[in-house]
N, C-alpha and C positions, 0 to 999 in steps of 0.2 A: 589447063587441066580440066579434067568433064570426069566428074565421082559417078553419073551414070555410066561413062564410055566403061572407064577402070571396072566398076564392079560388075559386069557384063563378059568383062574380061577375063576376070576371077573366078569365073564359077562352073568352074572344071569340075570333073568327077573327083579327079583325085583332092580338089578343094575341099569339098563336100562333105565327103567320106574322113578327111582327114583335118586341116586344120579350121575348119567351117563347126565341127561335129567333133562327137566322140568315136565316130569309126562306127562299120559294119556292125558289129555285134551290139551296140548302144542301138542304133538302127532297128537294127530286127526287136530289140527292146523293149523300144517306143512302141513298137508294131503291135507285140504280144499285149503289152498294157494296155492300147486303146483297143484291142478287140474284147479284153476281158473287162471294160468299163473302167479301171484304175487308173494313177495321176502315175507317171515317171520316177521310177524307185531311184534313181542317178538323183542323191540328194547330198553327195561329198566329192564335187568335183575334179577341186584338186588340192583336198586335204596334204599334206606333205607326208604324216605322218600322223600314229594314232594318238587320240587326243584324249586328255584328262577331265576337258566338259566338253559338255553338247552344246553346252545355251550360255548365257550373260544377261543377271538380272541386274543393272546399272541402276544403285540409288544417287540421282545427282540431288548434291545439296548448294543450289545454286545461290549465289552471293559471296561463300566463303565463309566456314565456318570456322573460328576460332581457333586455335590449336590448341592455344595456352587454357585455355578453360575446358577446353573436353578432354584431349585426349596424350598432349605431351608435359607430363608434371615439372614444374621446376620450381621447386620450394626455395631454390637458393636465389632466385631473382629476385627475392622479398625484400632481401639487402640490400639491391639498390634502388626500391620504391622511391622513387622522386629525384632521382640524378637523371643526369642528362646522359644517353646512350655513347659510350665511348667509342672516338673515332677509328679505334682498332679493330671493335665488334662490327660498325656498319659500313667500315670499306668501300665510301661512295655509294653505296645501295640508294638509288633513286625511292625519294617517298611521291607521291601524289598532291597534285594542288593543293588536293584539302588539309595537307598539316604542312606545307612548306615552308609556309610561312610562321609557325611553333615551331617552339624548343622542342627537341626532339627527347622527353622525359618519360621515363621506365617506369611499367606497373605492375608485381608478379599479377597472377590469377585472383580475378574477385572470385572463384567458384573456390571450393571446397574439393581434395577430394579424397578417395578410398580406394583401399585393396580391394578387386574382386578375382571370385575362381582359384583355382587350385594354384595355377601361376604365378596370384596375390600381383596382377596389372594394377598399377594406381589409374583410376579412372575419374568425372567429375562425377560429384555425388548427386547431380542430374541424369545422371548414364546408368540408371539401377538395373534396365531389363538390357541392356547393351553390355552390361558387367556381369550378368548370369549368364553369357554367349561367349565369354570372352576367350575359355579355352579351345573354340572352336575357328577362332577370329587370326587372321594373319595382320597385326595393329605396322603399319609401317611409317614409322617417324618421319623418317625422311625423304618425301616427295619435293622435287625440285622444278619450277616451270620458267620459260623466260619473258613469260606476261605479269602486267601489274594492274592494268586495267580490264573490267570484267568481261565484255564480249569479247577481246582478243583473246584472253585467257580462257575461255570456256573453247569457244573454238578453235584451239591450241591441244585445248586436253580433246576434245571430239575429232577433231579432223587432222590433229597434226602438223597444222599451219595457222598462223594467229590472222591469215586474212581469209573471209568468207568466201565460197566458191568450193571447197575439196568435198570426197566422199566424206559423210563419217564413219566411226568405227561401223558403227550397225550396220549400212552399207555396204561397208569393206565386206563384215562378215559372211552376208547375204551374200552378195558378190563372188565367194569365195567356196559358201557351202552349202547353199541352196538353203530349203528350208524344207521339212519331215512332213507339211501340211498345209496342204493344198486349198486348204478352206479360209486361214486366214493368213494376213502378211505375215512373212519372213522376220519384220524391224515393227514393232510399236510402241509406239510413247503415250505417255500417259502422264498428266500435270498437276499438282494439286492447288484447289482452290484456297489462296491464303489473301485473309483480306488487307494485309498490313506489307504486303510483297514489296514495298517500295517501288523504286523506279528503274529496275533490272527488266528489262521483258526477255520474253525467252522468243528466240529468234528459229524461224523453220526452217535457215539452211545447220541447224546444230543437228538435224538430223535428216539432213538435204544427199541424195547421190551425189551430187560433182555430177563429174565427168563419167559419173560412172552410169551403165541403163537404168532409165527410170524407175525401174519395175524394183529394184533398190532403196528406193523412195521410206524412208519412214512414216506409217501412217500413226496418226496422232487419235487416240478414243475420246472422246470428251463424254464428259461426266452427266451431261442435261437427259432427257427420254433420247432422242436420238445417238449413239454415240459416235456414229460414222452421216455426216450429213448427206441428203439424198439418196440414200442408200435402199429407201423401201421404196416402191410402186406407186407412182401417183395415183389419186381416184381414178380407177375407170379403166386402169391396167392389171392385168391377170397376168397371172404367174408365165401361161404359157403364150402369152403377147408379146410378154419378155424376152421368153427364150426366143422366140420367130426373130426379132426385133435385133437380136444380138447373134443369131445367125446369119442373117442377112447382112450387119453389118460388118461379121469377121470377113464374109465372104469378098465384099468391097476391100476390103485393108490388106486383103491377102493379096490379093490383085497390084494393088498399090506395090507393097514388099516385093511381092515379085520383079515389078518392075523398072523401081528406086532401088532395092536394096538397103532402104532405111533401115535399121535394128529398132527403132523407136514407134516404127509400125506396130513391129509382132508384139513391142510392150506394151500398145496399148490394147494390142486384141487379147493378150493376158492382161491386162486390167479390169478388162470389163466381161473376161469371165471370173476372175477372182471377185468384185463387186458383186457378180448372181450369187456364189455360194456363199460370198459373205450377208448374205440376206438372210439364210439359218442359219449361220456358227455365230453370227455378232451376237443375237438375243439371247440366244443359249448361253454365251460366255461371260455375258453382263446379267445374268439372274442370279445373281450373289443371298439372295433370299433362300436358297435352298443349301445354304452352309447349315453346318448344327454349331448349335448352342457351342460347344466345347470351343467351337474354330471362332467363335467370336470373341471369347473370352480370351483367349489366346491373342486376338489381336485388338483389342478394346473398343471399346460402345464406337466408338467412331467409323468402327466398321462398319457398320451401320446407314454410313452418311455417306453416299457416293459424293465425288473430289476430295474427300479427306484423304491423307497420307496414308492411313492405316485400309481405306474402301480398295488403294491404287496397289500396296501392297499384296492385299489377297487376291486383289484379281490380275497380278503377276505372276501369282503361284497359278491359277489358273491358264493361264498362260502358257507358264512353264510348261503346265500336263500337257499341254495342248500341242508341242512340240516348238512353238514360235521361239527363232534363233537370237534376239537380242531384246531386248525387253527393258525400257528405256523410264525409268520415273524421276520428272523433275520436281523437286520443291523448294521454290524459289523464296526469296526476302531474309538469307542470312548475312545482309550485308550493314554490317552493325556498325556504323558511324557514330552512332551517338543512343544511350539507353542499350548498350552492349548486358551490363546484368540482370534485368528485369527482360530485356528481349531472346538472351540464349536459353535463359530457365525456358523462358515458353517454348522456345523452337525446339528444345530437348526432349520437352513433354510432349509435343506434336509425333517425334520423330522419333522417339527411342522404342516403346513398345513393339510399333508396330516395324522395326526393321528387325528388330530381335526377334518377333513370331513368326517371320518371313525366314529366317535361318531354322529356326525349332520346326515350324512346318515341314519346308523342305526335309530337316532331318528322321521328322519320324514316317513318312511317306515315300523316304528311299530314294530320294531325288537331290541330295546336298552333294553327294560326292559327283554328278555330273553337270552340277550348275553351281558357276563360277558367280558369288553375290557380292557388288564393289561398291561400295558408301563413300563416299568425299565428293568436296566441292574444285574448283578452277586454281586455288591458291588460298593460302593461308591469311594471316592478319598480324598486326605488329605489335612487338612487345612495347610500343611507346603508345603512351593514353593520348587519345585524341579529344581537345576537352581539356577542362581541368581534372585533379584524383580529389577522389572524392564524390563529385556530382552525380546525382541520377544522371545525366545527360552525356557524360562522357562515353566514349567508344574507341576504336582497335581500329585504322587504319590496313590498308593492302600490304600482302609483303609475300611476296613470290621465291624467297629463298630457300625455304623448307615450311616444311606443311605434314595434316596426316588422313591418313585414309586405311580405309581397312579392307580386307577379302576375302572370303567364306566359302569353301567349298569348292570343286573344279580343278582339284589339284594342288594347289597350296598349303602349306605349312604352316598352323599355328604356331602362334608365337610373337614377339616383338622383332621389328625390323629395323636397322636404323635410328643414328643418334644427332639430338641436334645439344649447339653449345649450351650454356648456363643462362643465355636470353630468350630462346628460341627462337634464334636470329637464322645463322648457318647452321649447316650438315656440316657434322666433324664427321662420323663415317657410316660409311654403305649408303649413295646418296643415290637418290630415285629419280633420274631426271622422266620431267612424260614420255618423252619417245623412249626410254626404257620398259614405264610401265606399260606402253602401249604394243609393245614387242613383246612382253611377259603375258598379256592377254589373248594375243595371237596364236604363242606358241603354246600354250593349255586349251585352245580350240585346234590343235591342230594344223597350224599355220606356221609357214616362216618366214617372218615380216620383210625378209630381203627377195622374199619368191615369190610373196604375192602381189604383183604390179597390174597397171592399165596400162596402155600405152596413148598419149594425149601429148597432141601439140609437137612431136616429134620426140617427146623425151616419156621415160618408163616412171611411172609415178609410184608411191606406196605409202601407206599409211604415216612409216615412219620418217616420210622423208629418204636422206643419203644418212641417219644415225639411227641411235637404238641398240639397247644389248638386254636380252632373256637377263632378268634379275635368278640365276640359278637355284640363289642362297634358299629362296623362299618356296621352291618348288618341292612338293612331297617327291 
């Protein structure tokens, strides 16, 4: 085989024009746009069908956050505080090294909690601005995944496969609907600085293309004066040295493309025009100093502090205005082994505010009902104390059989989703496996997660794998 001989072979007019392109009239298009100065209006390429959001603000709460203490009440587990989980409820269910060797002993919720909203949601009575949102909030009990360990299960929930290497959602997205703005990426992430984060790192293929074009790629903001590294001018380079500099080089790579046929040529001649306009939209979009007063109150003094939870939230919203298609914020260290009540108060406090001002903003600026806003972590945590009951030092073990997570806006249904039993062990019904929820987020952008493939290695990939089914129940 010779991939130069073939693609040589391939590039017929009728190639070109048709399965190369969008055809003739995309063509003539492209033409019209570059004489009038503007970027390519083909930015829904092969939507399926009209869609309920534009965009996906993704708050990942990485480590796994609790269930039983934030957000699934079960006052009747109280009853069996200190027995041993019965072998009917845990059905073989795999626990983790770290409690293998303990009794596997039951603890309702050390948290407290309370009705909030006209719906009267029991929620933890650390979830106060999370409980003034709640009739806006689609709460779904029962997420289901088949990871127990963290990096498998985060990249299970992102990519759809528990082993590294696939698109992620963002990715997929991109991949699928282009992006409204041309000045900054399509996919960016965004991480907050928490200094107790444990020993979770958050890994770059969680928002890695795969196999899909680079140009896919999640870029990551960081928090320091630069947010995008080398991205400005070294001494001694001008603006328009630059542009010489980058003309001359497209010019070479086009040459190249032409006559390889690489796709990873043209992304990189789009990357390093996207890197020139990101040199004025980046500083513009990180001057967070010219919010008013009102918008910080809304989202609390921490706003204040670039890498805080609450600096990465507003400048999502940001974002959002901004047209960027997935919009990714990780905040890592909820993985509570040990000092579970004294460390979820605080991660509550870190995180409840400002994911609640990020719904209310969106809402009063007109932007909630086209941006789909999703809170949860990789997997839930287990009704048996790990530790003794009692101690400061005890904690919540992994437990992948139901979990919860919430979704705001984009077409979804307020309300409660899904029930898990009297341990918050299993899903008794309406049970969320990921590749459901990840086929529910597809089709509120417009997608249908069995139509939108790649083709790699001989076989048609997709987010969801060969399963997955649109959760209907919860679709406005």
């Amino acid at each position: 085989m010779n991939p130069l001989f073939d693609h040589r072979m391939n590039m017929s007019r009728r190639h070109l024009l048709g399965t190369a392109g969008y055809g003739i009239g995309a063509a003539a298009l492209a033409q019209l746009c570059q004489a009038s100065g503007t970027e390519s209006l083909i930015t829904d390429p092969v939507a399926h069908y009209a869609p309920k959001a534009k965009r996906v603000i993704h708050l990942t709460m990485s480590g796994a956050p609790s269930q039983i203490e934030t957000f699934d009440h079960k006052p009747q587990l109280e009853q069996f505080n200190g027995t041993v989980l019965p072998d009917s409820v845990r059905m073989g269910q795999r626990v983790t090294g770290m409690t293998a060797q303990q009794k596997q002993i039951v603890h309702g919720s050390l948290h407290k909690f309370q009705r909030y909203g006209k719906s009267g949601v029991m929620l933890s009575e650390h979830l106060p601005h999370t409980g003034s949102i709640i009739d806006d909030l689609c709460l779904i009990k029962s997420v289901s995944t088949d990871q127990i360990n963290h990096a498998p299960a985060m990249t299970f929930m992102l990519t759809g496969h528990q082993i590294a290497g696939r698109p992620s959602m963002g990715s997929w997205l991109t991949y699928g609907l282009g992006s409204p703005n041309s000045d900054l990426p399509g996919f960016v992430v965004l991480a907050s600085k928490v200094s107790n984060a444990g020993g979770q790192p958050l890994y770059d293929y969680y928002w890695g293309p795969g196999f899909l074009p680079g140009k896919n790629q999640g870029v990551m903001l960081r928090s320091e004066k630069d947010a995008v590294l080398y991205l400005q001018n070294p001494p001694g380079v001008s603006t328009e040295v630059r542009r010489t500099m980058l003309d001359r080089l497209a010019a070479f790579n086009e040459r190249q493309a032409a006559q390889f046929g690489d796709p990873e040529i043209r992304t990189r001649i789009a990357q390093y025009e996207l890197a020139y306009r990101m040199q004025q939209s980046v500083p513009e979009l990180t001057y967070l100093s010219g919010e008013s007063e009102a918008t910080y109150k809304l989202y609390g003094e921490d706003a204040r502090r670039p890498g805080t939870f609450a600096a990465n939230c507003l400048l999502a919203r940001r974002l959002a205005e901004r047209g960027v298609r997935y919009i990714q914020l990780f905040h890592p260290g909820w993985d509570h082994h040990d000092g579970i009540d004294s460390k979820l108060k605080q991660y509550c406090k870190d995180t409840d505010q400002a994911s609640a001002a990020l719904v209310k903003d969106l809402k009063q600026r007109g932007m909630l009902d086209d941006t789909l806003v999703i809170w949860g972590g990789e997997f839930g945590r287990s009704p048996v104390i790990q530790g003794k009951i009692g101690e400061a030092s005890a904690g919540r073990d992994h437990h992948p059989r139901c979990f919860s997570m919430w979704m705001a806006g984009g077409g979804v249904k307020p309300g409660v989703y899904g029930e898990t039993d009297d341990f918050s062990f299993n899903v008794v019904q309406d049970k969320v496996h990921v590749h459901d929820l990840q086929a529910t987020i597809l089709h509120l952008l417009g997608l249908d997660h069995e139509k939108l493939t790649f083709r790699h290695q001989g076989r048609a990939f997709r987010l969801t794998d060969v399963h997955g089914h649109v959760v209907k129940k919860i679709l406005v």
